[in-house]
C-alpha positions in Angstrom: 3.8 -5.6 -28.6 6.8 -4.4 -30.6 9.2 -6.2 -31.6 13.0 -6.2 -31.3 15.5 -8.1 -33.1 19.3 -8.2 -33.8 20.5 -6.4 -37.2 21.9 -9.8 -37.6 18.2 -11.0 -38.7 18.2 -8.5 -41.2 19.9 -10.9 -43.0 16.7 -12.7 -43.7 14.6 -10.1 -45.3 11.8 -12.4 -46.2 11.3 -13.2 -42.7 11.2 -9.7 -41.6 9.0 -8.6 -44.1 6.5 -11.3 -43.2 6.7 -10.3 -39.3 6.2 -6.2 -40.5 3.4 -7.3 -42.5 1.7 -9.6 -40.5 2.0 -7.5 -37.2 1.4 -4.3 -38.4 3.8 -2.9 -36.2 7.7 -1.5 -36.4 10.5 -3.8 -35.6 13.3 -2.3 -33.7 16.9 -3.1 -34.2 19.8 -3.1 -32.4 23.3 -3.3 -32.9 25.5 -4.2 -30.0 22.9 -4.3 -27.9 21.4 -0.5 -28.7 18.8 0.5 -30.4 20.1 1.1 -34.4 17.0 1.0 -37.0 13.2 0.8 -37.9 11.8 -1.2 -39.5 8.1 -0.9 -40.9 5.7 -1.7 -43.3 4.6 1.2 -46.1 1.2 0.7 -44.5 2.4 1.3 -41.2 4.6 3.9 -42.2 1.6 5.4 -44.1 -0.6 5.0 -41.2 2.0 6.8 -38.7 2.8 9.5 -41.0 -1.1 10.1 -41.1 -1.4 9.9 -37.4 1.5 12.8 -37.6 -0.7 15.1 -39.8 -3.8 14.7 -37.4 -1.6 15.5 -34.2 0.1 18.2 -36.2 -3.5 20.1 -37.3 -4.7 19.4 -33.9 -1.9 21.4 -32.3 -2.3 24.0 -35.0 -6.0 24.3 -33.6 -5.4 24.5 -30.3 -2.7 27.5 -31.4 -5.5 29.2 -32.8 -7.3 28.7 -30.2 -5.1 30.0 -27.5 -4.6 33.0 -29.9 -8.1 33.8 -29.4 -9.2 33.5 -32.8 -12.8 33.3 -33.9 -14.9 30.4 -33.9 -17.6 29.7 -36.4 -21.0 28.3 -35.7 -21.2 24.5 -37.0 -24.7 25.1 -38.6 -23.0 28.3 -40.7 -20.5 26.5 -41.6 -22.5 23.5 -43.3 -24.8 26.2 -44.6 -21.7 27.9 -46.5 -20.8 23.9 -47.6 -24.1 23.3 -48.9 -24.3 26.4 -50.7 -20.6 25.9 -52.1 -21.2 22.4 -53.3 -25.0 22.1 -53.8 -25.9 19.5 -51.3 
């Protein structure tokens, strides 16, 4: 469950890096009583932006897709691979 906290606790930055770490989840903070800031771990922030990149390929797909372009077979496409790369 997220978190949310004052900006007056980002006074205590050990504390709030512990809680970032340890939950592996954002903290939300607010400032008179709206929401202000972020705050995250680099690993969550690394496993968001990742999370962004797969929604973002997926929608390119789906574009594709809708366009009407050509799928390949999955067994010609591993065939290609294996010829590519030896395997």
């Amino acid at each position: 469950m997220p978190q949310i906290r004052p900006i007056t606790d980002l006074r205590n930055t050990n504390e709030i890096s512990e809680i970032c770490h340890k939950s592996k989840e954002p903290i939300f903070i607010t400032k008179n009583g709206y929401g202000d800031l972020v705050v995250m771990s680099i690993e969550t922030y690394e496993r968001q932006m990742a999370l962004v990149e797969v929604y973002k390929k997926l929608y390119e797909a789906e574009a594709e897709l809708a366009n009407g372009v050509t799928l390949l077979e999955g067994e010609e496409v591993f065939r290609k691979l294996r010829a590519k790369h030896g395997k």
